[in-house]
C-alpha atoms as a printed R data frame, in Angstrom:
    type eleno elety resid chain resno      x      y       z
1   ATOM     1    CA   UNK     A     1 68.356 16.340   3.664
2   ATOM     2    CA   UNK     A     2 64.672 17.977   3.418
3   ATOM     3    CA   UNK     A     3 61.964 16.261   1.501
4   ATOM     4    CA   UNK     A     4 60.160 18.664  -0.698
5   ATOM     5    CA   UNK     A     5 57.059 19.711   0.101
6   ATOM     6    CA   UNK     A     6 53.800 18.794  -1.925
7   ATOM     7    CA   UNK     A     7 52.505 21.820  -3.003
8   ATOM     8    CA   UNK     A     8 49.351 22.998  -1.907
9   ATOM     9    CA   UNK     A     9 45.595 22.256  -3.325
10  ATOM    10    CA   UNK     A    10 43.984 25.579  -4.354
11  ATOM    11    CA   UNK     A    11 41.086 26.479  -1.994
12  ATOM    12    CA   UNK     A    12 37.792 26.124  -2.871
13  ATOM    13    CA   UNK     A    13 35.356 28.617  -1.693
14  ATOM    14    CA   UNK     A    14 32.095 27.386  -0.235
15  ATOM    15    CA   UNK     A    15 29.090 27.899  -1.702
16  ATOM    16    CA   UNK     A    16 26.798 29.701   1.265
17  ATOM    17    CA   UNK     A    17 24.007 31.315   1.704
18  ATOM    18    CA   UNK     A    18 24.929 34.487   2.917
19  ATOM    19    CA   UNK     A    19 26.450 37.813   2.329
20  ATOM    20    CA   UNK     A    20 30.070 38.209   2.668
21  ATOM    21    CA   UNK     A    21 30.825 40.699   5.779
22  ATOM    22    CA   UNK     A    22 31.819 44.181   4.478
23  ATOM    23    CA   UNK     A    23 35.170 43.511   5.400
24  ATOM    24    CA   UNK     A    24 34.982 39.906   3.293
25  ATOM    25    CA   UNK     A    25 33.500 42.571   0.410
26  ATOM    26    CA   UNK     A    26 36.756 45.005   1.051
27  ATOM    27    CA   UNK     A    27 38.820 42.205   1.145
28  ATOM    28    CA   UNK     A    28 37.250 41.145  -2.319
29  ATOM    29    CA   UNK     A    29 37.558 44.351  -3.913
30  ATOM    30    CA   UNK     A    30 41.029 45.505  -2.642
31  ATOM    31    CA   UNK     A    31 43.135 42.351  -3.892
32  ATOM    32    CA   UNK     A    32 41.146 42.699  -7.061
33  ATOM    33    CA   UNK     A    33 41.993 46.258  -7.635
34  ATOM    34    CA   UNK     A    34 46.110 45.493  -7.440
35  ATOM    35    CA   UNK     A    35 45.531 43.793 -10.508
36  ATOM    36    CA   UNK     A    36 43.351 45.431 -13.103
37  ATOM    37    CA   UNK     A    37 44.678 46.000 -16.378
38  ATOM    38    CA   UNK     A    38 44.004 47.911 -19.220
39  ATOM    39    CA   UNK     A    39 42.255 44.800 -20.497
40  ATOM    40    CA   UNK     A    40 40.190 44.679 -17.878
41  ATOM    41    CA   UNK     A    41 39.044 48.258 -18.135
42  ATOM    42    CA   UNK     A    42 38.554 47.302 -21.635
43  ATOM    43    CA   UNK     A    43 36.369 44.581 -20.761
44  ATOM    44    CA   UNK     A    44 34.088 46.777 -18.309
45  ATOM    45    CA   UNK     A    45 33.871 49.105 -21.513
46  ATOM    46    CA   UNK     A    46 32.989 46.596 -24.199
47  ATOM    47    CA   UNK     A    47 30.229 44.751 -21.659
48  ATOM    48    CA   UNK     A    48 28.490 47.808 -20.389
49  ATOM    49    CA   UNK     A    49 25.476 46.584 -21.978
50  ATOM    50    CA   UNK     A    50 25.964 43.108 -20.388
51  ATOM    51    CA   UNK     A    51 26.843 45.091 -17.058
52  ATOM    52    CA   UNK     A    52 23.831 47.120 -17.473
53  ATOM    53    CA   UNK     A    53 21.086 44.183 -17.774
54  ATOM    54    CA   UNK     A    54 22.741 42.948 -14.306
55  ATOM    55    CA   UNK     A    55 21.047 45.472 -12.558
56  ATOM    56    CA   UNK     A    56 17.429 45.742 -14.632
57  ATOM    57    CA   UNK     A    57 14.275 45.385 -12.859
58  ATOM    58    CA   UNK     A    58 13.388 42.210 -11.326
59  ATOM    59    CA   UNK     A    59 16.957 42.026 -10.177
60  ATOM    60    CA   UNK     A    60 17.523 42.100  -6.560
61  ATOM    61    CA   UNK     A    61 20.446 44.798  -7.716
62  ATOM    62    CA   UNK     A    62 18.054 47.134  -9.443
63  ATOM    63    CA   UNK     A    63 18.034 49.543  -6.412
64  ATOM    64    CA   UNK     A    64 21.622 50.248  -7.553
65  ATOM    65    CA   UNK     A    65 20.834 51.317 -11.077
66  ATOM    66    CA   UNK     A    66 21.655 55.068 -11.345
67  ATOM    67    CA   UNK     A    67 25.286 53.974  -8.798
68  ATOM    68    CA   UNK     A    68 25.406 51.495 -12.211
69  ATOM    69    CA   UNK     A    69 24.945 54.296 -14.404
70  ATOM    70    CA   UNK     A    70 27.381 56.329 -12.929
71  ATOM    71    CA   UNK     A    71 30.287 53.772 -12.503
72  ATOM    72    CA   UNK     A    72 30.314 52.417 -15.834
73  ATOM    73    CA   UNK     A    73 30.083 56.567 -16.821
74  ATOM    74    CA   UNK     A    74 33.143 56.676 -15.330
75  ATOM    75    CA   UNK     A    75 34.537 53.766 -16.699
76  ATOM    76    CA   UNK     A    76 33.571 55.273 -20.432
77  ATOM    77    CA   UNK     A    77 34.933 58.357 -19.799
78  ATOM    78    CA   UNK     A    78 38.134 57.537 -18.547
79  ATOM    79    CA   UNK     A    79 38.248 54.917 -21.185
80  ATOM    80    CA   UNK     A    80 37.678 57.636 -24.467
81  ATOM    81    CA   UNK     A    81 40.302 59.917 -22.016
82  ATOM    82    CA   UNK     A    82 37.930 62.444 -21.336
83  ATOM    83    CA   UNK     A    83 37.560 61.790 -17.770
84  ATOM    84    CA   UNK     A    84 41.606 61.136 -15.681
85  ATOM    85    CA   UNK     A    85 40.852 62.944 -12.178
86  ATOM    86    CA   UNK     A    86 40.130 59.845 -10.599
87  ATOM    87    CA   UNK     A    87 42.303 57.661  -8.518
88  ATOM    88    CA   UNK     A    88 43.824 54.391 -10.304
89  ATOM    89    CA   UNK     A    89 42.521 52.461  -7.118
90  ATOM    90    CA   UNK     A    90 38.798 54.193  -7.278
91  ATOM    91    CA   UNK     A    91 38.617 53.241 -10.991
92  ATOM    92    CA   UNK     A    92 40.151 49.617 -10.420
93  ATOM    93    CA   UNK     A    93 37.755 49.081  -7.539
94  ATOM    94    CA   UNK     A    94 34.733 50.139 -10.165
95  ATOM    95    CA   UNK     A    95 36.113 47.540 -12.188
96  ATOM    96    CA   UNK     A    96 36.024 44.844  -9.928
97  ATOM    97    CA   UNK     A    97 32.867 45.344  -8.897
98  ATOM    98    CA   UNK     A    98 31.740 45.526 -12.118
99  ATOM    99    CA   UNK     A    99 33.226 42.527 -13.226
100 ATOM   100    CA   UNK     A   100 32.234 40.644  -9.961
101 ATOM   101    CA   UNK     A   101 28.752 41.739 -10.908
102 ATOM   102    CA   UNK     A   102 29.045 40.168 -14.210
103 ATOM   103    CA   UNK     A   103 30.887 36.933 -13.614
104 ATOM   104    CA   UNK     A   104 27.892 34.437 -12.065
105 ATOM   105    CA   UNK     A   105 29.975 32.154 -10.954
106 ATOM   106    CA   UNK     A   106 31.545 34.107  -8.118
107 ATOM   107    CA   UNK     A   107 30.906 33.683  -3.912
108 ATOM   108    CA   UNK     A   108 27.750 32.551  -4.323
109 ATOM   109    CA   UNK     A   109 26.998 31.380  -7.899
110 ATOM   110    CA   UNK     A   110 23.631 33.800  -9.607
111 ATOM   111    CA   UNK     A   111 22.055 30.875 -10.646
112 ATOM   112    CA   UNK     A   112 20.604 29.941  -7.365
113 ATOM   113    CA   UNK     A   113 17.575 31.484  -7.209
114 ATOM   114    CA   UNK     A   114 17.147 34.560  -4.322
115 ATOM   115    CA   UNK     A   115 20.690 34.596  -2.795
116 ATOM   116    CA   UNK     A   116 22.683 34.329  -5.665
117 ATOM   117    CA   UNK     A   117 23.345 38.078  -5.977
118 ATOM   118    CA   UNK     A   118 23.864 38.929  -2.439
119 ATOM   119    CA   UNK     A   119 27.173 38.866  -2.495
120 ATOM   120    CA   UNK     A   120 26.877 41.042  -5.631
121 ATOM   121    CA   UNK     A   121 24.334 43.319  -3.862
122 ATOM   122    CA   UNK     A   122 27.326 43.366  -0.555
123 ATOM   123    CA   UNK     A   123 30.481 44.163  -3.300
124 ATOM   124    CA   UNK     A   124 28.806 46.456  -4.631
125 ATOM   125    CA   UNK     A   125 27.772 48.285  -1.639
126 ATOM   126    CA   UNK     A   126 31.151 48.644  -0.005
127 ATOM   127    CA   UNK     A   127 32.456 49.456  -3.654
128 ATOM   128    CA   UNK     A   128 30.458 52.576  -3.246
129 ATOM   129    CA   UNK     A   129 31.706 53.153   0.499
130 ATOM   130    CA   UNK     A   130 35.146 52.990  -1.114
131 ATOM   131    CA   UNK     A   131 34.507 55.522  -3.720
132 ATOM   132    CA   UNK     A   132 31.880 57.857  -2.282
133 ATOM   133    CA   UNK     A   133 34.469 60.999  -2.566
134 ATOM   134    CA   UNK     A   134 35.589 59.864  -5.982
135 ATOM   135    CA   UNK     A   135 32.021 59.367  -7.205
136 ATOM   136    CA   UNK     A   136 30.958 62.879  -5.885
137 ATOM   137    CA   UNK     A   137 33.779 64.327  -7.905
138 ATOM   138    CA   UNK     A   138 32.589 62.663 -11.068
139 ATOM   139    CA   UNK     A   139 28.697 64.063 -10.531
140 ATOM   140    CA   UNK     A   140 30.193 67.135  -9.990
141 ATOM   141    CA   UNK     A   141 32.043 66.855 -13.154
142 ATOM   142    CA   UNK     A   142 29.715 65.194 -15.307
143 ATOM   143    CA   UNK     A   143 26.874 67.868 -14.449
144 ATOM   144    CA   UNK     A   144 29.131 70.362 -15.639
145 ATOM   145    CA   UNK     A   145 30.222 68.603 -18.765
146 ATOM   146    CA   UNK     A   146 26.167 68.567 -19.213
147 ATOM   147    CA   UNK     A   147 25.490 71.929 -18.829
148 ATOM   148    CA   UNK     A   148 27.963 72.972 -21.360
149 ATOM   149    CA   UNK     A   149 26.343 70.958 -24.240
150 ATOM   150    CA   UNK     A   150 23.599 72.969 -23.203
């Protein structure tokens, strides 16, 4: 006869004060993206503004503001259906990095002053090494969408 076994304590992820490696980032986004929702592409939508201040000047992430720009783009446009050529993983990847963005309590908390968007700043980065084809595709796309308002 077995004893059961006590279950295990959640870890808890230490606070440090350092980037995650770009494979800690990958890591980060790819279990993420398996599970996005509709909600959660909802959620991007609805807090674009919220999303958008993340990245303002004075933020270490402002040198990412036009990537911003175009992420949450395609976020809106595949959320009003006008924009569907993009990968389900390239969109949920957007959307956790997004949301990772937003939510301050994540690896290292945004409170702290200096380092507390690294890890934001590191997401984000490999989020964009994840996508770059996808992203192209969606300038591309968007500059012709532009040029027939025109």
């Amino acid at each position: 006869m077995t004893t059961p076994r006590k279950p295990k304590k959640p870890l808890k992820k230490a606070i440090t004060n350092r980037a995650p490696t770009k494979a800690q980032a990958r890591k980060i986004i790819e279990a993420g993206a398996k599970r996005v929702t509709e909600d959660d592409i909802k959620k991007v939508h609805d807090k674009a503004d919220e999303i958008k201040k993340q990245f303002s000047e004075g933020s270490q992430l402002s040198k990412y503001i036009e990537e911003a720009k175009l992420l949450l783009g395609i976020v809106n446009d595949y959320w009003n259906g006008s924009y569907r050529e993009i990968p389900f993983f390239s969109l949920a990847a957007i959307v956790v990095t997004l949301l990772y963005v937003l939510n301050p309590f994540d690896l290292i908390p945004d409170f702290i002053p200096v380092i507390g968007q690294i890890d934001d700043m590191a997401v984000f980065g490999v989020c964009l090494l994840l996508i770059t084809h996808d992203l192209h595709q969606y300038k591309v796309w968007k500059e012709a969408q532009n040029k027939k308002k025109k």
